[in-house]
Backbone as a printed PyTorch tensor [residue, N CA C, xyz], in Angstrom:
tensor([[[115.9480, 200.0760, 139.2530],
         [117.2110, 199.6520, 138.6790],
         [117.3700, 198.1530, 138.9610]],

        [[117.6760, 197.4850, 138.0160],
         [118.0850, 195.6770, 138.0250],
         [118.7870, 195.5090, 138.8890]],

        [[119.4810, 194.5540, 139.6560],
         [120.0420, 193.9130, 140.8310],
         [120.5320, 192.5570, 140.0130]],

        [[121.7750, 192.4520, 139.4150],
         [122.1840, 192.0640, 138.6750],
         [122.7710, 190.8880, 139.4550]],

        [[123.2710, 189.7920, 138.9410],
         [123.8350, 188.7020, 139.8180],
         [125.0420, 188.0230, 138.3450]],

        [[126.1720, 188.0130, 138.9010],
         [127.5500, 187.7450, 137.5870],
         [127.5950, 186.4940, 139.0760]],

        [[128.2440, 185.1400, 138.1300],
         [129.5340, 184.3900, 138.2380],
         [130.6290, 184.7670, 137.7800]],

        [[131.7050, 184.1860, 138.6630],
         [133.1280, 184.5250, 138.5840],
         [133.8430, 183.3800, 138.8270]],

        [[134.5430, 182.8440, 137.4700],
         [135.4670, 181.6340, 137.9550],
         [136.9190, 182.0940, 137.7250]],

        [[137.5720, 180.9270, 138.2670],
         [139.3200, 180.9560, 137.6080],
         [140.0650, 179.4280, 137.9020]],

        [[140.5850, 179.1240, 136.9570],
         [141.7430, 177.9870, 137.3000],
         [142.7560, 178.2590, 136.3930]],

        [[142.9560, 179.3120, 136.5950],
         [144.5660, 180.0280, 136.1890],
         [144.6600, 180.9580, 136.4430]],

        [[145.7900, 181.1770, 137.4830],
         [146.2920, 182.1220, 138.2090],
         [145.2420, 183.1080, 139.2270]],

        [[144.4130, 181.8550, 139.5890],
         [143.4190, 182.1950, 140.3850],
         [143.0760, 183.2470, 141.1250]],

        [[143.6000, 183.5600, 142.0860],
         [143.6610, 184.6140, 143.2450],
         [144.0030, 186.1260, 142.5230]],

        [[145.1930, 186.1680, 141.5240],
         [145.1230, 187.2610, 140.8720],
         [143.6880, 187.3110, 140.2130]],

        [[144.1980, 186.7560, 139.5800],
         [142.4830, 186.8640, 138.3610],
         [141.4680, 187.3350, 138.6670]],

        [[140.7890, 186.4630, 139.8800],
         [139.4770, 186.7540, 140.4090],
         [139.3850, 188.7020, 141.0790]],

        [[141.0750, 188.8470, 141.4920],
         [141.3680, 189.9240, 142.1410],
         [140.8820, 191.0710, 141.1640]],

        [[141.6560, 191.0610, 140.3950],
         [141.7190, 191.6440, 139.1790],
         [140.8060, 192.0100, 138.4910]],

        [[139.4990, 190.7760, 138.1070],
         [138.3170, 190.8020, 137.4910],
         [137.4940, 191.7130, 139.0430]],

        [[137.5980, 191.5860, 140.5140],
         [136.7110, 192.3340, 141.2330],
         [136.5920, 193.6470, 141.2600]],

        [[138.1250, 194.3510, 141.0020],
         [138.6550, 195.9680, 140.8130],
         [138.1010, 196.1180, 139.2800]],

        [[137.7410, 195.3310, 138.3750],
         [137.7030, 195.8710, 137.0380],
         [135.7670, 196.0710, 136.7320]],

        [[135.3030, 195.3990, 137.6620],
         [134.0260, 194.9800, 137.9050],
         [133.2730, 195.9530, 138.9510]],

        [[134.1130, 196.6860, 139.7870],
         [133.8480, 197.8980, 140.7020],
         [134.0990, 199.0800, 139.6780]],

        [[135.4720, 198.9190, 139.0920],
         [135.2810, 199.9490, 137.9760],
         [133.8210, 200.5600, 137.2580]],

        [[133.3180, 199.8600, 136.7300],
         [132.6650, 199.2700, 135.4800],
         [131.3510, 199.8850, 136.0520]],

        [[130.7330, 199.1810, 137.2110],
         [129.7010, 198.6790, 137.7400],
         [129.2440, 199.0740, 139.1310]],

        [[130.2100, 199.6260, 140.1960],
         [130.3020, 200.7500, 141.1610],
         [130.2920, 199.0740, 142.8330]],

        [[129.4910, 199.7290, 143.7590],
         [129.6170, 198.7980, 144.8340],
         [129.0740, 197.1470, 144.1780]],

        [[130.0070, 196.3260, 144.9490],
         [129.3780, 195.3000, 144.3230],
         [129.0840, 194.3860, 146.0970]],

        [[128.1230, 193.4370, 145.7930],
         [128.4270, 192.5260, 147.0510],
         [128.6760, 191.4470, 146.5800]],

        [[129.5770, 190.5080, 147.5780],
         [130.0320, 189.1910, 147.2750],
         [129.8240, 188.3310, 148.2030]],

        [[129.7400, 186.4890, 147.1960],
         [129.4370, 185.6810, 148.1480],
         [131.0720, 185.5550, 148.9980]],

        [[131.2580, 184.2110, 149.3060],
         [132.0560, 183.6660, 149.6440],
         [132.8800, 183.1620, 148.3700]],

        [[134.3940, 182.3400, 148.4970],
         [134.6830, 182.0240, 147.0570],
         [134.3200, 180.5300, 147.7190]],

        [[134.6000, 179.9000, 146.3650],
         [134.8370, 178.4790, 146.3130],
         [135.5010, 177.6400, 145.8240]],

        [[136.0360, 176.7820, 146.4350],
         [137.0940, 175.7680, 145.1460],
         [136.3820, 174.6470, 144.8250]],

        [[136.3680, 174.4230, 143.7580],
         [135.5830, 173.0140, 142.9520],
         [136.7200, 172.6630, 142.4270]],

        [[136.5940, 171.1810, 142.1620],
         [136.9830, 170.7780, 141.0300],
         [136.7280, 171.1250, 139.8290]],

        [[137.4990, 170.8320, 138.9140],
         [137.1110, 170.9990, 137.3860],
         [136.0480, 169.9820, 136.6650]],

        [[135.0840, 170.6850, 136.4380],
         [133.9290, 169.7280, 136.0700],
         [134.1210, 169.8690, 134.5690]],

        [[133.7560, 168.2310, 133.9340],
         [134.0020, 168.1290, 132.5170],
         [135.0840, 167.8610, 131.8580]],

        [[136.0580, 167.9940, 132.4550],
         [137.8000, 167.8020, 131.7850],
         [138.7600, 167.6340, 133.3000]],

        [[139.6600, 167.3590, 132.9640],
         [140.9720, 167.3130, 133.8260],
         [141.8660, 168.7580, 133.8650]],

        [[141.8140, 169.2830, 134.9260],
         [141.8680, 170.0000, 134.8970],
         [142.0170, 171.0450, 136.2910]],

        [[143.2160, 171.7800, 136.8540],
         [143.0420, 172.6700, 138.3810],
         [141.8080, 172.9300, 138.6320]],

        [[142.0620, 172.9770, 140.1420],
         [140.4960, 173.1670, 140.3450],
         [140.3450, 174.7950, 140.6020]],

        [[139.0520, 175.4210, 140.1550],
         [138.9530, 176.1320, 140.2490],
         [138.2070, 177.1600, 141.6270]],

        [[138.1920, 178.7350, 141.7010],
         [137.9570, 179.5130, 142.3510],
         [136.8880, 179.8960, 141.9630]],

        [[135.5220, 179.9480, 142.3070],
         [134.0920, 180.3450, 141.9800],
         [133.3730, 181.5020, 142.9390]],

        [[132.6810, 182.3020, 142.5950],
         [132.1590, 183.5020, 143.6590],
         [131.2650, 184.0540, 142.6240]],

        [[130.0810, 184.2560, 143.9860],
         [128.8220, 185.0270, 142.9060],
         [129.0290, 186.6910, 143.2890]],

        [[128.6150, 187.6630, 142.7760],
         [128.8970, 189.1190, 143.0730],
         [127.3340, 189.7010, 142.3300]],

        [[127.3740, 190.4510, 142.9200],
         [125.7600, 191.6460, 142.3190],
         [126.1380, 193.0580, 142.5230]],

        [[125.2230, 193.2830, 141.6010],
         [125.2690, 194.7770, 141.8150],
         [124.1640, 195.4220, 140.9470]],

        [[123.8850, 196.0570, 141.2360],
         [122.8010, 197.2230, 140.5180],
         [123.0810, 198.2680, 139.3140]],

        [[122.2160, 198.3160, 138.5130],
         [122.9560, 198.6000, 137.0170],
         [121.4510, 198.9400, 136.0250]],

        [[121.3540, 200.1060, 135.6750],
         [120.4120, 200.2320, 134.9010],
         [120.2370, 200.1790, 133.6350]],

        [[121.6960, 199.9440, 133.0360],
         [122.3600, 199.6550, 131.6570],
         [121.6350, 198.7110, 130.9460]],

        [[121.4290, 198.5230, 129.3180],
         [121.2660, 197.7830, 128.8750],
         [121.8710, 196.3770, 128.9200]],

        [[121.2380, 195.6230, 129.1430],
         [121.3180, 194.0790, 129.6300],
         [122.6340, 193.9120, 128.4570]],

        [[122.0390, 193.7240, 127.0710],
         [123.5730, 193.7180, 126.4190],
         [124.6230, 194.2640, 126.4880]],

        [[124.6890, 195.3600, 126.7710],
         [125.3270, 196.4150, 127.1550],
         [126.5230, 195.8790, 128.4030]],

        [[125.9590, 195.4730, 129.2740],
         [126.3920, 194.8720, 130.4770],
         [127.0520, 193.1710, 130.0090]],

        [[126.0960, 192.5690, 129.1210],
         [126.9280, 191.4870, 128.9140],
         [128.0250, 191.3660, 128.1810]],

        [[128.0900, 192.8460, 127.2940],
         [129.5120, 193.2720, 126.4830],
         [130.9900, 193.5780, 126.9800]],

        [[130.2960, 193.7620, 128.2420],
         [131.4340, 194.7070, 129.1740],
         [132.1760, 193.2720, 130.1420]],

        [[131.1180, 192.7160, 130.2540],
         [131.3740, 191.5190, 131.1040],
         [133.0240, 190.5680, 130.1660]],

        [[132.4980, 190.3100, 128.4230],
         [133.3720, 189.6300, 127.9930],
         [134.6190, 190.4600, 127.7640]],

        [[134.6680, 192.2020, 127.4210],
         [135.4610, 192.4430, 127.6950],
         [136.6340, 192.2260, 128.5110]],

        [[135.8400, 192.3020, 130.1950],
         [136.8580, 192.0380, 131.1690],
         [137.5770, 190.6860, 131.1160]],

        [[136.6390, 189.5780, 130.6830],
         [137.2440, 188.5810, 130.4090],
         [138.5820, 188.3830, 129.4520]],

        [[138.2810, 189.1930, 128.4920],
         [139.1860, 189.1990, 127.5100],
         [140.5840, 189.8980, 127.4270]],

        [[140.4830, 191.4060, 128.5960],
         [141.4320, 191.3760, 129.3330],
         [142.3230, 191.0230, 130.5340]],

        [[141.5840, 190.0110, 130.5680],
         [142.3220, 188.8890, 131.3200],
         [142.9180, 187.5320, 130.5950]],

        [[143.1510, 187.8740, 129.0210],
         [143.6190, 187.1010, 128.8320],
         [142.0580, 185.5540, 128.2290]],

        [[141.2100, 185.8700, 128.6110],
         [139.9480, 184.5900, 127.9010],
         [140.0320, 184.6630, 126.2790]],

        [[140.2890, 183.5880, 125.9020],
         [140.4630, 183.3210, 124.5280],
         [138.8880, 182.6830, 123.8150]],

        [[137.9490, 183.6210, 123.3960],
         [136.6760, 182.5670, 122.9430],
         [136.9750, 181.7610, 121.9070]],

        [[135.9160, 180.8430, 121.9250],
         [135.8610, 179.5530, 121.1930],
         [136.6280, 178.3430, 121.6910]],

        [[137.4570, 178.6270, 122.6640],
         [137.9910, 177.8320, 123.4100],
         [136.7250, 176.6800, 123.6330]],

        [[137.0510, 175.3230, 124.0730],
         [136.2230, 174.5800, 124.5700],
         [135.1280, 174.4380, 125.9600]],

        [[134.2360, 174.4000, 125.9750],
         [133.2650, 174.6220, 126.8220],
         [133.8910, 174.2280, 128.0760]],

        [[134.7800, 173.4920, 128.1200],
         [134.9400, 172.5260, 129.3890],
         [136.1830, 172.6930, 129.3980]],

        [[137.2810, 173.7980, 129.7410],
         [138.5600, 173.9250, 129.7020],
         [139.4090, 174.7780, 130.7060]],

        [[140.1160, 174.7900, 130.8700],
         [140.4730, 175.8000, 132.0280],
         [140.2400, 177.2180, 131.4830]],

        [[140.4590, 178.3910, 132.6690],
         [140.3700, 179.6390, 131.9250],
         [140.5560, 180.2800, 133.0670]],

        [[141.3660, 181.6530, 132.2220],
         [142.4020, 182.4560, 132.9670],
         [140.6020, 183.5450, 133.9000]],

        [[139.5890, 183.3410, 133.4430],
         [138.3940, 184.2770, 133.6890],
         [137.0530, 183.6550, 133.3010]],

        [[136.0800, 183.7740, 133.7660],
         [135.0170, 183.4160, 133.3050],
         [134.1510, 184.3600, 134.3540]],

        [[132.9040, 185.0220, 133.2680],
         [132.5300, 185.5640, 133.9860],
         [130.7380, 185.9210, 133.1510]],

        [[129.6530, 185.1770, 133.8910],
         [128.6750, 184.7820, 133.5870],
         [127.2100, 185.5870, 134.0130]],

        [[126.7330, 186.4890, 133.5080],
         [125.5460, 186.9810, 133.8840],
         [124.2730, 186.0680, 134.2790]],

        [[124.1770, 186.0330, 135.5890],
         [123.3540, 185.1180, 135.5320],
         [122.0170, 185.4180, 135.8890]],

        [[121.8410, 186.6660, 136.1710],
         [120.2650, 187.3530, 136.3260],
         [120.3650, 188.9750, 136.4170]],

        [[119.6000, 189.2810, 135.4960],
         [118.9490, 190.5120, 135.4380],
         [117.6660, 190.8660, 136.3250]],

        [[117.8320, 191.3340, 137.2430],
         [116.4260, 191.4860, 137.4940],
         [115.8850, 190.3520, 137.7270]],

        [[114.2520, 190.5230, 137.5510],
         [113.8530, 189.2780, 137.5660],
         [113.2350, 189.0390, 136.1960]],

        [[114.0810, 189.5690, 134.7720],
         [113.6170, 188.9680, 133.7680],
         [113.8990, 188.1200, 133.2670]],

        [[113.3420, 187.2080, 131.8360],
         [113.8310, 186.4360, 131.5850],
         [113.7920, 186.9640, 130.1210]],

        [[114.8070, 186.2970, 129.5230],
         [115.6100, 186.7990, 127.9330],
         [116.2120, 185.2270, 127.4480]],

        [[115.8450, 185.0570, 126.3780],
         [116.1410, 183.9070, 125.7780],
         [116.3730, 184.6170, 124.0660]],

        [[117.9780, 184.7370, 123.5870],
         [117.6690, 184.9860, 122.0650],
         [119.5700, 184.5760, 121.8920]],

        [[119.4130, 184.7310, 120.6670],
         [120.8920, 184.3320, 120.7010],
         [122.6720, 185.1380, 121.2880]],

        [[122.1090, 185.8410, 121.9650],
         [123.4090, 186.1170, 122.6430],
         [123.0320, 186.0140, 124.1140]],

        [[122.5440, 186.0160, 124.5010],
         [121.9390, 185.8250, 126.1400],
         [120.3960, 184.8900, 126.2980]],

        [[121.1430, 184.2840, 127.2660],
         [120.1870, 183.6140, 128.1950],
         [120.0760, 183.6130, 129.5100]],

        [[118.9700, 184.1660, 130.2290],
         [118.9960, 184.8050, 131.7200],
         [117.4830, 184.4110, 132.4120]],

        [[117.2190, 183.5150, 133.4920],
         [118.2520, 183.3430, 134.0800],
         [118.6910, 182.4070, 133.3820]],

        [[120.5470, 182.5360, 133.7420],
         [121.5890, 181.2830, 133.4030],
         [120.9840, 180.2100, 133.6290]],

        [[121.5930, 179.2720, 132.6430],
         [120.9670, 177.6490, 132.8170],
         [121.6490, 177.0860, 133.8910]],

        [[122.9330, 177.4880, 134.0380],
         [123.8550, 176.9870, 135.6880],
         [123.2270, 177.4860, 136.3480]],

        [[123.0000, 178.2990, 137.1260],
         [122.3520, 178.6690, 138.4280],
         [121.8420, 176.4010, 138.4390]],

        [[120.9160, 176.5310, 137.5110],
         [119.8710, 175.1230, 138.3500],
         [120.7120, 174.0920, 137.8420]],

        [[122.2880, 174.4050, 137.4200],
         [122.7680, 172.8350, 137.0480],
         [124.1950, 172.5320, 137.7960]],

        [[124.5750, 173.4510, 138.1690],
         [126.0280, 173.3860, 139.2320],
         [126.1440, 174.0190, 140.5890]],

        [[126.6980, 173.4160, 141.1390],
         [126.9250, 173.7320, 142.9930],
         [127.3420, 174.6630, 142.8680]],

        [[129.0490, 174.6800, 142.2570],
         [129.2400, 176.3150, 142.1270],
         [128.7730, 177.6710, 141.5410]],

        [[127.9790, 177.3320, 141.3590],
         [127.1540, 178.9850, 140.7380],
         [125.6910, 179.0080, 142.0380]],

        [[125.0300, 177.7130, 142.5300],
         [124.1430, 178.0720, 142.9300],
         [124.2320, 178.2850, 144.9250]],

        [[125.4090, 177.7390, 145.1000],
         [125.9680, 177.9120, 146.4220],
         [126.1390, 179.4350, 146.3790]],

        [[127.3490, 179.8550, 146.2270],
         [127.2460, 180.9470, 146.0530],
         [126.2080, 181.9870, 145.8740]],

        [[125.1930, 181.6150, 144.9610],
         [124.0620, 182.6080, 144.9970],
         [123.1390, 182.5830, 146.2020]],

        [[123.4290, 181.5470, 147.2670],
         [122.5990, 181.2010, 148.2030],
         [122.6670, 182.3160, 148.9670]],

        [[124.2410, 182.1830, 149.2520],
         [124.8370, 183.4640, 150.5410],
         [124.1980, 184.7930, 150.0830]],

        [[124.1930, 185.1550, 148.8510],
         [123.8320, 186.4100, 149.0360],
         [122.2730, 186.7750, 148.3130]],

        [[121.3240, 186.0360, 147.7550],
         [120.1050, 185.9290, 147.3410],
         [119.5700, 184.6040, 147.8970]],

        [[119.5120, 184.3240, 149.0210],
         [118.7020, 182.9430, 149.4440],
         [117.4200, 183.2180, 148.9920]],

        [[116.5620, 184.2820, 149.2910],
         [115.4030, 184.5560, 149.6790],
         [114.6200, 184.9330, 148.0710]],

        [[115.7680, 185.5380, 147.7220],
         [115.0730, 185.9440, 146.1160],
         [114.3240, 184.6410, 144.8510]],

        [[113.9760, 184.8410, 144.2530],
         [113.1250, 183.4390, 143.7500],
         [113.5440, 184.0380, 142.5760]],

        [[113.9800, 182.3670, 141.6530],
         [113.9020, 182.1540, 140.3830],
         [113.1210, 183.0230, 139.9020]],

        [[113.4580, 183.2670, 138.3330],
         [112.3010, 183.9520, 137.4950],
         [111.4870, 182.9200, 136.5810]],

        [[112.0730, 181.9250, 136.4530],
         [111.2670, 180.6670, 135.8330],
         [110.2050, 179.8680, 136.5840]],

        [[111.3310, 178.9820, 137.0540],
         [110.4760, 178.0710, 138.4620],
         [109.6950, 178.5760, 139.6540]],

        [[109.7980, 180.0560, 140.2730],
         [109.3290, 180.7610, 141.2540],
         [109.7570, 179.9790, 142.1830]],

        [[110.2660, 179.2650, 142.5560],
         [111.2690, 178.9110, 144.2940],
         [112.3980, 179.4210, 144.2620]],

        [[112.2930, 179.8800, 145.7130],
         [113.4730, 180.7610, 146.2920],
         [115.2510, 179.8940, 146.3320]],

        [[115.8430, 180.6220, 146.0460],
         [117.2300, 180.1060, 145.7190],
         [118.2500, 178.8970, 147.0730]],

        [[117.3090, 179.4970, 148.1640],
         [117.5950, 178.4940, 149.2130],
         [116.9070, 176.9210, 149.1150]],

        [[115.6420, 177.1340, 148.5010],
         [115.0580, 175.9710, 148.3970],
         [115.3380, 175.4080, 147.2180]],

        [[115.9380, 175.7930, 146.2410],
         [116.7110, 175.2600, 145.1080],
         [117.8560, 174.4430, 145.6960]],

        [[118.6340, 175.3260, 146.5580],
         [119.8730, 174.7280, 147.0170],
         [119.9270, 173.7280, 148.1980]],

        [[118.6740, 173.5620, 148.4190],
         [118.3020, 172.5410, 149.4300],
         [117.5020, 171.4590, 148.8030]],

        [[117.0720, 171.1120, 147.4390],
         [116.6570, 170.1640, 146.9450],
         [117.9770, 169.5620, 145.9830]],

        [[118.7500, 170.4570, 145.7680],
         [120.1850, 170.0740, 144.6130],
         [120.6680, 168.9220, 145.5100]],

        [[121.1430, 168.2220, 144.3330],
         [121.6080, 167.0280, 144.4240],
         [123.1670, 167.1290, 144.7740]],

        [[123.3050, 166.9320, 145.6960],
         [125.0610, 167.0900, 146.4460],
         [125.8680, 165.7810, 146.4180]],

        [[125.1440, 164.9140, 146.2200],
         [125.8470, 163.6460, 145.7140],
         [127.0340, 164.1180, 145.2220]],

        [[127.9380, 163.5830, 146.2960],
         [129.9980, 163.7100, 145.4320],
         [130.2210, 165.3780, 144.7340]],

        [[129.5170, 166.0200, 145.8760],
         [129.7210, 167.7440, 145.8270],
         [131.1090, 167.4060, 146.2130]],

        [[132.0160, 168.6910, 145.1360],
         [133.4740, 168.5320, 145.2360],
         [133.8000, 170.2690, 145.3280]],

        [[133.3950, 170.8090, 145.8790],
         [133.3120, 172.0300, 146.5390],
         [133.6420, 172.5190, 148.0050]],

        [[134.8580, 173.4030, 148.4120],
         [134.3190, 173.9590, 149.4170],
         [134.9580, 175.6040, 149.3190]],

        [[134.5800, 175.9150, 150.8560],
         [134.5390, 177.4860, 150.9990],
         [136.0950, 177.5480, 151.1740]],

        [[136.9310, 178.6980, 150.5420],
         [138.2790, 179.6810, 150.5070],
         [138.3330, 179.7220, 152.1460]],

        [[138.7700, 179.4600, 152.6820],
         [139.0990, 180.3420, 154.2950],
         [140.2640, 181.3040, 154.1460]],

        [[141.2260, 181.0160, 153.2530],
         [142.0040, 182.5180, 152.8830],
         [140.7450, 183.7890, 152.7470]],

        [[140.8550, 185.0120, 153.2220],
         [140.5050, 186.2720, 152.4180],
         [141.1970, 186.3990, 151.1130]],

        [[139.9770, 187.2110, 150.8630],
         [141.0040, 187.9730, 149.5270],
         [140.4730, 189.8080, 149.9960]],

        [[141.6670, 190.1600, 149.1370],
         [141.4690, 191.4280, 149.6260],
         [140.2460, 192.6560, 148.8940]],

        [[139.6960, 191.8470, 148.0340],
         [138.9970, 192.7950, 147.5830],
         [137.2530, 191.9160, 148.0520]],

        [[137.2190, 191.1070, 148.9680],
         [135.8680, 190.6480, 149.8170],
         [135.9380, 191.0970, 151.3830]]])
């Protein structure tokens, strides 16, 4: 069975949201594990900063299947698509590895191109897959996150709990 790895953002109404999307995502998808959260800034626009956390879980479902369910939840939370790439949002919520395959066609791309282009997706994946290796590049996710460029990293770790980590 795949060992699935989702991003989870919010810069609206954060703490619910993320809450909300974790109970709807246990629903869905059964035990999940989680990193730590994170607050970034808003990269790309002006904009609250947001709440970021990687989560996995195991899932033998069709990969689309799973990425259908994913925009669902988004969408009951209120995510409006076509919105602008770079905008706030009440949910975001990003498949970023299947397994260790790779899928390139027009509705999915896995692994995600963030994992290797933002702090917040690849921090997060550190805590809870350091050891696991890319499916492209073959280096392990710690040594990804130890060559990333942290220059004016605008990130850090939640020290609030939340109640569903």
């Amino acid at each position: 069975m795949p060992l699935c790895f989702i991003s989870i953002g919010s810069n609206i109404d954060r703490e619910h949201n993320i809450n909300s999307a974790l109970d709807a995502l246990q629903c869905e998808f059964g035990e999940l594990k989680h990193s730590s959260i994170y607050e970034s800034d808003s990269v790309g626009f002006a904009g609250d900063a947001f709440y970021n956390l990687v989560s996995a879980f195991y899932c033998d479902e069709d990969v689309s299947d799973i990425a259908r369910q994913l925009k669902n939840i988004e969408a009951k939370h209120g995510r409006v698509r076509g919105e602008e790439k770079f905008s706030s949002r009440t949910l975001d919520i990003d498949l970023l590895l299947y397994g260790q395959q790779i899928i390139n066609n027009e509705i999915l791309s896995i692994p995600h191109k963030d994992i290797l282009n933002y702090a917040f997706v690849l921090e997060p994946l550190v805590e809870i897959a350091a050891d696991y290796f890319h499916p492209v590049s073959k280096v392990n996710y710690a040594q990804l996150w130890s060559d990333f460029d942290k220059t004016n990293l605008q990130q850090r770790k939640v020290s609030q709990p939340f109640r569903n980590l």
